[in-house]
C-alpha positions in Angstrom: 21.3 20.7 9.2 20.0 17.1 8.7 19.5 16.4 4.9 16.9 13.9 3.9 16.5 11.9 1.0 13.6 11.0 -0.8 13.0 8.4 -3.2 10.3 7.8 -5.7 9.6 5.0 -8.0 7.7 6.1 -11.3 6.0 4.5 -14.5 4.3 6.5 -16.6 2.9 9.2 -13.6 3.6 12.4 -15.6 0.3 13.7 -14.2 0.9 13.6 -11.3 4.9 13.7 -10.6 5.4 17.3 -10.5 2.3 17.6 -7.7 4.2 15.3 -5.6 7.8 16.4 -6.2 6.8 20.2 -5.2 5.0 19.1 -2.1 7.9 16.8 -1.2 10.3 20.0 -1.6 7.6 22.0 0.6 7.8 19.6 2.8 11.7 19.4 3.5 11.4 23.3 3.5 8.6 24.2 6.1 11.3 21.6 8.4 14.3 23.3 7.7 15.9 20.1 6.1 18.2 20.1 3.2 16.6 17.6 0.7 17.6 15.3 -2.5 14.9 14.1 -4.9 15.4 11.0 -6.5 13.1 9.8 -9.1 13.7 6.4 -10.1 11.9 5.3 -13.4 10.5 1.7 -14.5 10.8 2.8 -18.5 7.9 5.2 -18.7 6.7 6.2 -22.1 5.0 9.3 -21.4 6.9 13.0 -20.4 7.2 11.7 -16.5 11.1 11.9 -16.7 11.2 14.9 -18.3 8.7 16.7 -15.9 10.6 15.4 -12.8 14.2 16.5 -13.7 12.3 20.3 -14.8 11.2 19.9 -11.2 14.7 19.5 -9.8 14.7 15.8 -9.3 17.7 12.9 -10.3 16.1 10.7 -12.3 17.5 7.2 -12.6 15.8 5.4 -15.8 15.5 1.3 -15.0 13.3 -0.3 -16.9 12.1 -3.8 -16.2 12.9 -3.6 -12.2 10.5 -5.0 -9.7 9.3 -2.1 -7.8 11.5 -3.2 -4.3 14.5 -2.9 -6.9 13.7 0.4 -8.1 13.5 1.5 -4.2 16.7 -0.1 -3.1 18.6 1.3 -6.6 17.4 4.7 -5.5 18.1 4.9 -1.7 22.0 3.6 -2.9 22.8 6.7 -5.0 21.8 8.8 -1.5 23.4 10.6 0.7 20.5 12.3 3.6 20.5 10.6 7.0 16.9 10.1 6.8 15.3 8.4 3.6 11.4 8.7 2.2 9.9 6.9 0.6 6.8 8.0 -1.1 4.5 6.8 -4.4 4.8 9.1 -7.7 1.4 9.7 -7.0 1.0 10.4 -3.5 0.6 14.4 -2.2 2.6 14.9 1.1 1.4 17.9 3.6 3.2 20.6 4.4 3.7 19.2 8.0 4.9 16.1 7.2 8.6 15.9 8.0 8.5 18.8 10.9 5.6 16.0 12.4 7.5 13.1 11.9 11.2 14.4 12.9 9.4 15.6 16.0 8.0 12.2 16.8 11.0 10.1 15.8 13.3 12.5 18.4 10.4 12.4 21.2 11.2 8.2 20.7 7.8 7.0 20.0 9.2 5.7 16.7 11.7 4.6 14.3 9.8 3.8 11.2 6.9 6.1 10.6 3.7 7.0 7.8 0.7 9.1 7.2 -2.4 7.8 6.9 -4.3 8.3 3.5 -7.1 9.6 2.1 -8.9 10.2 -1.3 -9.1 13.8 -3.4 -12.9 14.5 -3.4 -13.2 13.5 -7.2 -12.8 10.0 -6.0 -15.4 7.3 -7.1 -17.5 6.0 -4.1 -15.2 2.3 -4.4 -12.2 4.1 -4.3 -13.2 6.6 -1.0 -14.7 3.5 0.5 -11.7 1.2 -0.3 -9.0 4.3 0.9 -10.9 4.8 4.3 -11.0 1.4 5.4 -7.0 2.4 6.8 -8.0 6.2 7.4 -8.2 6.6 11.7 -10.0 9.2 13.0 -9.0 12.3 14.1 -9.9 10.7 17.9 -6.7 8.3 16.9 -4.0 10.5 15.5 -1.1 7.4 16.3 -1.3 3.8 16.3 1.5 1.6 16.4 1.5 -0.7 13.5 3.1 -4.3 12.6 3.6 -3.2 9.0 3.3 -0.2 6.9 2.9 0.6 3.1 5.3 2.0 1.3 3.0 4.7 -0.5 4.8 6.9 2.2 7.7 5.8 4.8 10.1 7.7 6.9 13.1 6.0 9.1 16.7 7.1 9.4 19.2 5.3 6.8 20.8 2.7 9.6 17.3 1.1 9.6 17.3 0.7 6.3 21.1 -0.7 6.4 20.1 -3.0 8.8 17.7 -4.7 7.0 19.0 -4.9 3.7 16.8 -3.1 2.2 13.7 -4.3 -0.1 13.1 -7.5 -1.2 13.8 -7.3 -4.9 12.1 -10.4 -5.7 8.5 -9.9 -5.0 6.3 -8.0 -7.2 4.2 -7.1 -4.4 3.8 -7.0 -0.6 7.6 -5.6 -0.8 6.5 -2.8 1.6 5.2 -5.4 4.0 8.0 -8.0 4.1 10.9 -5.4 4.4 8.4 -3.8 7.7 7.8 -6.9 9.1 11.4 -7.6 8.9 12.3 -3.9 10.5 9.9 -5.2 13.2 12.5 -8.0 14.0 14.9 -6.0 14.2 13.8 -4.2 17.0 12.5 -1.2 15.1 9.0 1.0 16.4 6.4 1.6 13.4 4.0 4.1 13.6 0.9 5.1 11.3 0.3 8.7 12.2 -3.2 10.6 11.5 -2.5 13.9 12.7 -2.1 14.9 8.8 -2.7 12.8 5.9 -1.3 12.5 2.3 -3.5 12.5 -0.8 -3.5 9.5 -3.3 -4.3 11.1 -6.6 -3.7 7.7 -8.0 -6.7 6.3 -7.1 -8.7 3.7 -9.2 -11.0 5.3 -11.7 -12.9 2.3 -12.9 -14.6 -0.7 -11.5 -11.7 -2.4 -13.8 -8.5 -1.0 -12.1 -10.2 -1.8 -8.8 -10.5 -4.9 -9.6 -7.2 -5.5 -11.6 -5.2 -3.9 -9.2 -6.5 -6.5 -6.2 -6.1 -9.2 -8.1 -2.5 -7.6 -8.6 -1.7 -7.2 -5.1 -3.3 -10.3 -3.8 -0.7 -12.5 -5.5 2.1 -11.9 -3.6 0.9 -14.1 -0.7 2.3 -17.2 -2.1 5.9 -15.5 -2.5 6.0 -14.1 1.0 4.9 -17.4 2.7 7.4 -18.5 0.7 10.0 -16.1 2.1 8.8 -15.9 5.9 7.9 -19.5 6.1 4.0 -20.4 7.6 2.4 -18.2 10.3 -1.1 -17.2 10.7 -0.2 -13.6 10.4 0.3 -14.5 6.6 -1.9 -17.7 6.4 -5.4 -16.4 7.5 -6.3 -14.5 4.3 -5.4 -16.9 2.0 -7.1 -19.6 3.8 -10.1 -17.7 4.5 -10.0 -16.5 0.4 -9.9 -20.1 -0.8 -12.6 -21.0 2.0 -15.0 -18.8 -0.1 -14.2 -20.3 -3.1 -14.7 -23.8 -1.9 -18.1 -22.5 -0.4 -19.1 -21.1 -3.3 -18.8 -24.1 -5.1 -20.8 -26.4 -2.7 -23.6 -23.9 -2.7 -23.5 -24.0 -6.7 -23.4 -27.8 -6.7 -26.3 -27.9 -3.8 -28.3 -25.5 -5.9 -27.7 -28.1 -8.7 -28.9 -31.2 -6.5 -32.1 -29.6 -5.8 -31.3 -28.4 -2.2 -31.4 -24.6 -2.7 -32.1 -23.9 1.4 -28.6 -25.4 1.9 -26.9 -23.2 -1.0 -28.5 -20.4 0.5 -27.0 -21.4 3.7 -23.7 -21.4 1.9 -23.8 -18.8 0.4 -24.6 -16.8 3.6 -21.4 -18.1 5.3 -19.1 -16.7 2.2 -20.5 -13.6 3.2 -20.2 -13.3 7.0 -16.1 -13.0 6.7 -16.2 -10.0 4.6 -19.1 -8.4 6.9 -16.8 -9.0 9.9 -14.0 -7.2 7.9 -15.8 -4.1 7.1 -17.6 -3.9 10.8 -13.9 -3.5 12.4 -12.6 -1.1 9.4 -16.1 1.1 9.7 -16.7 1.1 13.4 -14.5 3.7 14.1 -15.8 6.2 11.3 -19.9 5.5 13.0 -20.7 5.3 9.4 -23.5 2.8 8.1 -22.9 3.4 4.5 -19.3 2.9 4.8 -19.9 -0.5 6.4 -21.8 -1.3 3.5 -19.9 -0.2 0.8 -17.2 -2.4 2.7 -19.1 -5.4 3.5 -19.6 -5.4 -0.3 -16.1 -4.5 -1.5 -14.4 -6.7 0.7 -16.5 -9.9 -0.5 -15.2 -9.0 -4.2 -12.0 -8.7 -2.7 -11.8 -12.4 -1.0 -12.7 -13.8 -3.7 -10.2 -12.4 -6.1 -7.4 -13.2 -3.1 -8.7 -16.6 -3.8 -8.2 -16.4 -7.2 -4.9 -14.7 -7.3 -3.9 -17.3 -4.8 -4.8 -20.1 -6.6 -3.2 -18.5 -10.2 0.4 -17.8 -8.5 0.1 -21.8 -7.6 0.2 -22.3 -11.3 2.5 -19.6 -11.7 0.8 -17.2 -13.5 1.2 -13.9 -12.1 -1.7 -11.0 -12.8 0.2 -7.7 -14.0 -0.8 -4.3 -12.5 -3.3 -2.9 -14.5 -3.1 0.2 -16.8 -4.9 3.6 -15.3 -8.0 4.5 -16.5 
């Protein structure tokens, strides 16, 4: 019997850990897989550790790790043929290994993920924000250049080969070490036929916001690690384009030529509308498109800003949960 192992980095998730380590162990069950749980910590100070050895897990406590650390510490105390890696808050379906297993021996991939979606309790930012990636049931694969790491299956020598995570960048590590699986030859595919649940998703206009300008700067460190290509160029550019539009319309409005700030301040808002038109098409959903349009306008913006701030090397810290 194959025996998988599945790694989860924690900090301070102990409402939600024991939700996703008895899916996870549902999981490997309803596909006849013998199955580790490793629970790797970041220094929590709530009862996270506690609840997830109750619930059968290893728990590994490092605190002060970036999270591609925590990932790569984990998967090297591991013995399964297959490794998972999945968020502390993240709900896995019942189906999810017997699906992927089943696509990963028919060949139509190496690396593989669910989609996501939002629990119902989800503010309207949040749903929005979590069904810009969702495909519709009309799509149930896609074969993707990257994938996040919020859920990730692939047999260890894929792993191996790349040398795991990136241990240096305090975000974007799920992106880097896919692009680099890409290199090497490997087949990623987002799968929609079932999807995971983020419980952890943002329950304030604050964490929204906190948590994008969080993720946004990591661009800097992965041009820095890639070296220049548009794949990893265009959003920054584009983010600092807004910025520098903004400021002309401001400094027309100033002069006494409001038609031309207007006109400026249209064009800021034409990238994000072009955004949210090809993440909403699919759904045929008018209110999604605006709830995008407008989210991904915030969004630019703080790329720009987050952009600009890892220049000066100041880093934005994920933010608490609300």
């Amino acid at each position: 019997m194959n025996r998988i192992s599945i790694i989860i980095p924690m900090y301070n998730e102990a409402r939600h850990i024991a939700r996703t380590l008895q899916a996870a162990r549902h999981a490997a069950e309803a596909a006849n897989v013998e199955c580790e749980l490793i629970v790797v910590d970041n220094g929590s100070d709530d009862q996270g550790p506690d609840i997830a050895r109750q619930f059968g897990a290893q728990v590994l406590v490092l605190p002060g790790l970036l999270i591609g650390a925590l990932r790569n510490r984990g998967a090297a105390i591991t013995s399964g043929e297959w490794l998972a890696f999945i968020d502390a808050d993240v709900e896995m379906p019942e189906n999810w290994l017997k699906l992927l297993f089943d696509l990963e021996s028919d060949g139509q991939a190496d690396v593989i993920g669910l989609d996501l979606h939002t629990p119902a309790e989800a503010p309207w930012y949040a749903d929005a924000w979590q069904r810009r990636t969702l495909r519709p049931d009309t799509q149930p694969l896609h074969v993707a250049q990257w994938l996040p790491t919020c859920n990730l299956l692939m047999r260890r020598r894929w792993f191996d080969k790349v040398g795991g995570f990136n241990e240096q960048l305090r975000t974007g590590e799920d992106k880097e070490m896919t692009m680099r699986l890409v290199d090497a030859g490997a087949k990623l595919l987002a799968v929609n036929q079932s999807v995971a649940l983020h419980w952890g998703y943002e329950g304030s206009w604050r964490e929204w916001m906190g948590k994008e300008l969080w993720r946004q700067g990591s661009h800097l460190q992965l041009l820095r690690t890639h070296g220049p290509n548009l794949r990893l160029l265009r959003f920054p550019l584009l983010s600092i384009a807004a910025w520098v539009i903004d400021f002309m319309a401001i400094s027309a409005l100033l002069d006494g030529f409001p038609h031309h700030s207007l006109l400026m301040l249209l064009l800021t808002v034409l990238p994000a509308l072009a955004l949210s038109l090809r993440q909403s098409a699919r759904h045929r959903d008018a209110l999604l498109t605006l709830q995008l349009w407008g989210l991904h306008w915030v969004r630019l913006h703080l790329a720009g800003a987050g952009f600009i701030l890892s220049l000066c090397h100041w880093n934005a810290r994920r933010p608490a949960r609300d």
